[in-house]
Every structure is written in C-alpha cells, then in structure tokens.
N, C-alpha and C positions, 0 to 999 in steps of 0.2 A: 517616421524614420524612412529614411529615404533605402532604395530597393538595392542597390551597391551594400551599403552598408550591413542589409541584414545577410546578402550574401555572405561578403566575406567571414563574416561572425559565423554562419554556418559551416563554413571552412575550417574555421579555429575550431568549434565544440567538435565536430565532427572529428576530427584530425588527430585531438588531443585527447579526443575522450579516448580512441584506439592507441595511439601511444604511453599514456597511463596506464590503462587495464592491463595491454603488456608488459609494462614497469612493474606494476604490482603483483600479478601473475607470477612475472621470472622470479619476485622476491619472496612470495610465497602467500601474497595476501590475495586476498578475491577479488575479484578483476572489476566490482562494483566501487571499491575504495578506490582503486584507479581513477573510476569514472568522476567521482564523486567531487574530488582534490581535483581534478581540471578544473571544474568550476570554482572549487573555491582557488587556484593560481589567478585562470582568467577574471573572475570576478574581485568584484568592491574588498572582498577581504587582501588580496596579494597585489596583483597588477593592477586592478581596476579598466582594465579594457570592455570588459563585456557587463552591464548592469541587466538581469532581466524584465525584458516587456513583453508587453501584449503577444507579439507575436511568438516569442521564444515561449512563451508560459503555452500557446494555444501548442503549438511542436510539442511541447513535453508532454502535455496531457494527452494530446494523439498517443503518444508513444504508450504509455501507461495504462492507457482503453487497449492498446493492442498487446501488450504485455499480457496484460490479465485474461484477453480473449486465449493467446496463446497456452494460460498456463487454465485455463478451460477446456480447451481443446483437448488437453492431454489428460484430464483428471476423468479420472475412475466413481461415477457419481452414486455408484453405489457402495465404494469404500468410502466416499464422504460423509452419506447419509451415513452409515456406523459408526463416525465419528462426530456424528451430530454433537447427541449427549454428551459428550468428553469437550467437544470441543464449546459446545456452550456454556460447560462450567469454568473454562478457562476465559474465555471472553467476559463472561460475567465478574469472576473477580478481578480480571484483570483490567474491567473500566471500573467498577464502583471503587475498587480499593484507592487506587492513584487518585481519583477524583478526593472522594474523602478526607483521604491526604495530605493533599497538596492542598486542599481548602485551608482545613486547619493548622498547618506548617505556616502558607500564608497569611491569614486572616490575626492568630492568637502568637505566633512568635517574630514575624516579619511588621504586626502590627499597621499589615492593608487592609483598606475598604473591601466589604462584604462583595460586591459584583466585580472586584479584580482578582479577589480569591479564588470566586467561582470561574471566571474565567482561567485562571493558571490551572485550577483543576481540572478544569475543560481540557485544556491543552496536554496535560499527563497520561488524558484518557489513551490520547491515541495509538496507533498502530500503523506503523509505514508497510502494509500490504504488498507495496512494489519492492521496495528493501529486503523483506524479509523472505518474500518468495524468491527473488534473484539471489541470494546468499545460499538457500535452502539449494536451489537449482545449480547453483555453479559446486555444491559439495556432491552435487546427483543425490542427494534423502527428500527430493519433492515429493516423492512420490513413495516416500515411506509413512509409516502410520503415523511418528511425530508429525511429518510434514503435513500431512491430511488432516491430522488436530489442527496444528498453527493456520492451515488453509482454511479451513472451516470457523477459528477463534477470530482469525484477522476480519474473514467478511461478517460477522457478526459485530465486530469494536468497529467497522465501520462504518455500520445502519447506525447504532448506538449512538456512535460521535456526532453524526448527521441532525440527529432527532435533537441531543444535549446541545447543538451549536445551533441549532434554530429556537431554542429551550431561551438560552441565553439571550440571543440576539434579541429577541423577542420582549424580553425582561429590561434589557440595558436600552431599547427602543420607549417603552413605554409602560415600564416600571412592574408590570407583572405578566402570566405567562396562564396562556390557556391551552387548560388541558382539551378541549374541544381540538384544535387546531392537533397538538401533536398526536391525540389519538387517528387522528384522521391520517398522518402523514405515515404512522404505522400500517394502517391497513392499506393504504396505496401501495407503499415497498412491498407488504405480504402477498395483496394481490398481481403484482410486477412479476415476481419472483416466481410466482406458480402457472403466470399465462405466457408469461415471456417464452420459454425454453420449446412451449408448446409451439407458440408462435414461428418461432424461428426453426423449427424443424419440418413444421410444414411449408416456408420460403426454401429451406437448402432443399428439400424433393423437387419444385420447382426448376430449382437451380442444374441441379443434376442434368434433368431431363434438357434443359438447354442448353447445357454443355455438351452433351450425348450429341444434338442435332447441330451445333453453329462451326461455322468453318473457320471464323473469324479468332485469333490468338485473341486471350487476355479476357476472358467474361470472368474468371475466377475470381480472382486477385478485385478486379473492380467491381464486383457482386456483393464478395462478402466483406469488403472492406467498409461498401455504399450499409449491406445488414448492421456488420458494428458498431456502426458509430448512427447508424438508426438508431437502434437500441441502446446506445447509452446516452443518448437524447430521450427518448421517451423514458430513461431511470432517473435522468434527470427531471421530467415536466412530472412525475410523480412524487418528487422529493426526494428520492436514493439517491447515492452516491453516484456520477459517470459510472463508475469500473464495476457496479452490480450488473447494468446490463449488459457492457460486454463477457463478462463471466457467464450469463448467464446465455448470452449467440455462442460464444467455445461452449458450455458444455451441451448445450444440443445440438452442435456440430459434432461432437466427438462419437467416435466410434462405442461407446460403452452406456451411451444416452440411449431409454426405451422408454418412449410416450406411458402414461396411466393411465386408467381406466381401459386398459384393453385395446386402443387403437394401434392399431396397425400397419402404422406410416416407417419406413424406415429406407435411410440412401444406402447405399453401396459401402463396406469399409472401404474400397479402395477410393470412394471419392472422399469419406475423410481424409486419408492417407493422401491425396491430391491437394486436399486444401492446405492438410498442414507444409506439405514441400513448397507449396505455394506462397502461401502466406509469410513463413520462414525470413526470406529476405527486405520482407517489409518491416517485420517484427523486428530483425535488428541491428534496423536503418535509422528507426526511431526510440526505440528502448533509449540505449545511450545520452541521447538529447535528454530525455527528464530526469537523469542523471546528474548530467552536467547541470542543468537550470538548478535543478536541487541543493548544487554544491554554491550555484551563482548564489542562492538567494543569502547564503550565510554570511552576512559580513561583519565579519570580527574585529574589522580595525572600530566600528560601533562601540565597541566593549571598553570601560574604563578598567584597564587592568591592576591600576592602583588600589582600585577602591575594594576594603573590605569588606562592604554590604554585596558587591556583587559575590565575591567569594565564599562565604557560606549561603547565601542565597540561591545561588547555582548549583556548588554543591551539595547544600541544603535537598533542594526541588531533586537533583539527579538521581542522589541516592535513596527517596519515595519512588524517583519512575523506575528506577532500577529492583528496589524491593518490592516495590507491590506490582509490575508484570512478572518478577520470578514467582510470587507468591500464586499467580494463576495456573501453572506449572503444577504447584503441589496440591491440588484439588483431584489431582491422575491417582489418587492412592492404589488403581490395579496397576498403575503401570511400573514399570521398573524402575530405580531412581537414574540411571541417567540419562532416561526420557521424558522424565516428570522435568531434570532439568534444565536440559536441552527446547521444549518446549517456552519453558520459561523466560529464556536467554532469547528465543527466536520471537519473542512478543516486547521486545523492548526497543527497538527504533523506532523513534520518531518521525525524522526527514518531513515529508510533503506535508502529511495528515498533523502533524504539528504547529510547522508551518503555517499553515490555513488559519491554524483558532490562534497563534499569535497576530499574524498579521491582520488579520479581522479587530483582536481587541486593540491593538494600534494605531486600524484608520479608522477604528468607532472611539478612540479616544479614553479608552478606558486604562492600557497600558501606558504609561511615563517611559521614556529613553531608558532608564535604568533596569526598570521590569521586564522591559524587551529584550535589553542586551543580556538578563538574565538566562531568560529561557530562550535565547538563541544559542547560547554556551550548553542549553542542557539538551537541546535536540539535537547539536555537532556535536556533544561525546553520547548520545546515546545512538548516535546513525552511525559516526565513523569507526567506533571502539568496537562496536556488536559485529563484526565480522571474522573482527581477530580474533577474539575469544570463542567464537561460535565453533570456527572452523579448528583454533586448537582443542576445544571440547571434543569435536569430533575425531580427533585425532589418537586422542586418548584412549576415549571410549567406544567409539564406533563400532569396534569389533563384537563387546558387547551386546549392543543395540542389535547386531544381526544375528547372533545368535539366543537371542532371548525366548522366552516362551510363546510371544506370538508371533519370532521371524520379523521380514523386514516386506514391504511391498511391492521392492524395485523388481 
C-alpha cells in the first residue's frame, strides 16, 4: 500500500476516533464505544473506506502492548497478588465453562463438525483484556478490588486462550495434539513471568542513572518504549501473549514493584512518576488506533440478516458467552453481590482476543461464511453492549461497592 494512502487513513482513525469518544462521552457512553463505532462507520461494515492491514494491525497492537504497559505501570502488585486466588477462580470458570458450551451448543444442537465446535468454543473462551481494562479505567474502579480481580482473571484467560489456540491449531493441523509441546509452552510463560519483572527492573536502574548524567532530551520515552516492546517480543518467542510482557516491563516500572528474594535494587518513585508523565502522550496516541482497527475488523454487511440459522445461532452462542463469564463472577461468594456481579459483566467482551480464534479458524478453513458471520455478531454485541450496562451497573450500585466491608482501593 502505497505511503500517501496509509497516511491519510491515519488522519481518518485518528480524527474520528477523538470525535466519536466525544460524541459518546457528551451522551453518556464511554468514550471506548466511541472509538470502537469509528471503525465500524470507516470500515467494511458502513462506508467501507478503510479495510484493516498489515500495517493498521501492527499500530493497533503497538497501541495495546502500551496500553497494558500503562495499565502496569499503575498497578499495585501487591494488591494483585491478593487477588490472585479470586481472580483465578474467576478465570478459571470463566474459560472452561463457555468453552464447554459452546462446544456442545455447537456440535449437538447446531449439528457441526467436532473441530468447528471446538474452535467456536475456543472463541467464547476469551477475554478482551484491552476493552475491559479501558471501560474499568474510564469509570476510575481500575484500581479497585473488582478491577484487580478482572485484572488479574483477564491475564490469566489470556495465557489460557494462548495455550487452547495453539491446543487447536495443532489438532486441526495435523489431527492430534501433544501434550509435550503444550506443557512446554506452560512452563516458558511461568518462567517469563517470574524473570521478566526481574529483568526489567534491573534495565530501568540503568536507565535512571543515565538520565541522571545525559544532557541530551528524549532518553526516556525512547528507552522504555525500545524495553516494551523488548519484552513483549521475548513473550512472544516464549509462546505468551505480546501484552504479558509489556505488563509485566509496567509493573516493574511502577512504583509499588519490590524485587524477591531480598535484593535490593530499587529507582527513585519520582522516576516512575517521570516515566509515567512521559510515557502518557505516547500511550494515547496509540491506544485509540486498536480501537478503531477493532471496530474495522467487524464487518457486518458479511452477515445474512435474513437467515434464521444465523439468528438463533448468534444468539444462541451470545447468550453462553454472556452466561457463563457472569457465572465466573459468582465463584466471589466472600464478596458482596454487586461485585460478584460487576466482575462478571467486566469478563465478557470479546473484541481483539475473539477476533484472533475466529479469524484463524477462517483462514485454516475450518469456519464456512456463515459460522463466521455468526460469531462476528457475538463478539460486536458482547464488545459494544458491555460498556453500557457496565457503566449503568455502576451507576446504580457503585455507592455500594464503596462502602462495603472491604472499601474500595481507589
């Protein structure tokens, strides 16, 4: 694609993603729907001007590595760790149950083949990580104890999904699936996970100290930007997700991060406090963009609206991905109910991480046009719908939530 061209397209998402957010904003919606609906106007669904490539796909996922470094940067990793347990029982039911599911929804009343099953259940598994943190973020409850659940259940469904979609590929490649290989890709992300944070904390000391001595603007910004997307390359060549290793450069950046085993390495709070002002205008310059590609990728004019296998099929599939991530939610039995449900509600976007396992079983040829346009209907009402409800959940009950037995963390 010629260099004019991707230009101006960045003009447009750019442009419109800020105009929308605004739009939706002044109406009362979160400013991610905004975003979301540019892309599907500019894209294959409304106008058709903008189809996503290569390039728009590599922008969005920049953006998304830096989102999640951001929403690292800020996290309290020892209120996460306490939300280990909670939140791993909600991850937990809330991939096996929709996989489950949606297998048998598909397979025994939809009457598909065995590995298109497993793949739509594949696809139910997941959890839009960026979605869900951005909605959390735009209400300010990131950084309360629901949000530190959902934080902690999200990166969890999305090792999960990682492992079940190379589980699959694997299977639909060449008919069965070894357990060698996925044990291995387990212990690769476990060991990522534990040396990573290390790693990157003795870089940012580094970094400090030559900031401390350079005269020269700008080491900041091009340092830890060159560490992020280090690291979520090496979470990639280990088989993770990109956004585990930038989570995992944010939170040994952040101020609240303290090496184990006793070592005694630690930078300055006021040079986190530097990164994050720094960082800041990068973070969202690019956020928006995988937004917008998000909303590109949906195109709905795809969808046979006549047809009645599409409509119980859709909404068939929606109302499993809808019940069974609420149903992860209610595994919280200490917690109060309208955090068991609010939880719940915040683990059911689809968007990106959906995305992915449809369009995979589409160019491996396992999904038909119809399956597709299926579950492209069920990841646009469970991305675009889950904001409204969330934020009027919050709305309601909020007050609640702050005054409960264990307070709020903001």
């Amino acid at each position: 694609m010629e260099l004019q061209v991707i230009i101006i397209q960045l003009v447009a998402i750019l442009t419109s993603a800020r105009i929308m957010a605004e739009v939706a904003n002044r109406f009362g919606a979160p400013p991610v729907v905004g975003e979301i609906f540019a892309g599907v106007i500019l894209g294959p669904s409304l106008l058709g001007w903008i189809h996503p490539h290569e390039t728009l796909r590599l922008l969005a996922e920049i953006g998304i590595i830096l989102l999640l470094f951001g929403v690292g940067l800020e996290t309290d990793l020892t209120r996460l760790t306490r939300a280990g347990g909670r939140a791993l029982r909600v991850a937990i039911v809330g991939f096996v149950l929709p996989f489950f599911a949606g297998f048998a929804a598909s397979h025994y009343l939809f009457d598909l083949p065995v590995l298109v099953s497993a793949f739509i259940g594949g696809t139910l598994t997941a959890t839009s990580i960026g979605v869900t943190i951005r909605i959390l973020s735009n209400l300010k409850r990131l950084h309360s104890i629901e949000g530190e659940i959902v934080l902690g259940a999200a990166v969890v469904d999305d090792i999960l999904g990682v492992i079940l979609l190379a589980v699959l590929y694997e299977f639909s490649v060449s008919g069965g699936v070894s357990l060698v290989h996925a044990g291995r890709v387990v212990i690769f992300i476990s060991l990522f996970f534990v040396l990573a944070p290390v790693a990157a904390k003795l870089m940012a000391v580094i970094i400090d100290r030559v900031d401390s001595s350079t005269e020269i603007p700008g080491l900041i910004p091009t340092t830890i930007l060159s560490l992020v997307l280090l690291f979520a390359w090496l979470a990639h060549a280990v088989g993770a997700p990109f956004l585990l290793g930038s989570f995992a450069a944010g939170l040994a950046l952040s101020r609240r991060f303290f090496l184990p085993f006793g070592i005694s390495i630690a930078t300055h709070p006021a040079f986190s406090r530097h990164i994050a002002l720094q960082m800041r205008p990068i973070i969202q310059l690019f956020t928006p963009i995988f937004f917008v590609v998000v909303g590109l990728s949906l195109n709905l004019r795809a969808v046979d609206w006549g047809s009645t296998f599409i409509w119980t099929f859709s909404l068939g599939l929606a109302a499993i991905a809808i019940v069974c991530k609420m149903a992860g939610g209610f595994v919280l039995r200490e917690e109060v109910f309208p955090r068991r449900m609010v939880v719940g509600m915040a683990m059911v976007p689809r968007a990106e991480v959906g995305l992915i396992f449809a369009e995979l079983g589409r160019a491996a040829g396992i999904f038909d046009e119809v399956v597709y346009a299926g579950l492209i209907i069920v990841i646009a009402y469970t991305t675009l719908l889950s904001p409204f409800w969330i934020k009027w959940f919050y709305s309601v009950y909020g007050k609640s939530l702050d005054i409960s037995r264990e307070g709020t963390a903001e």
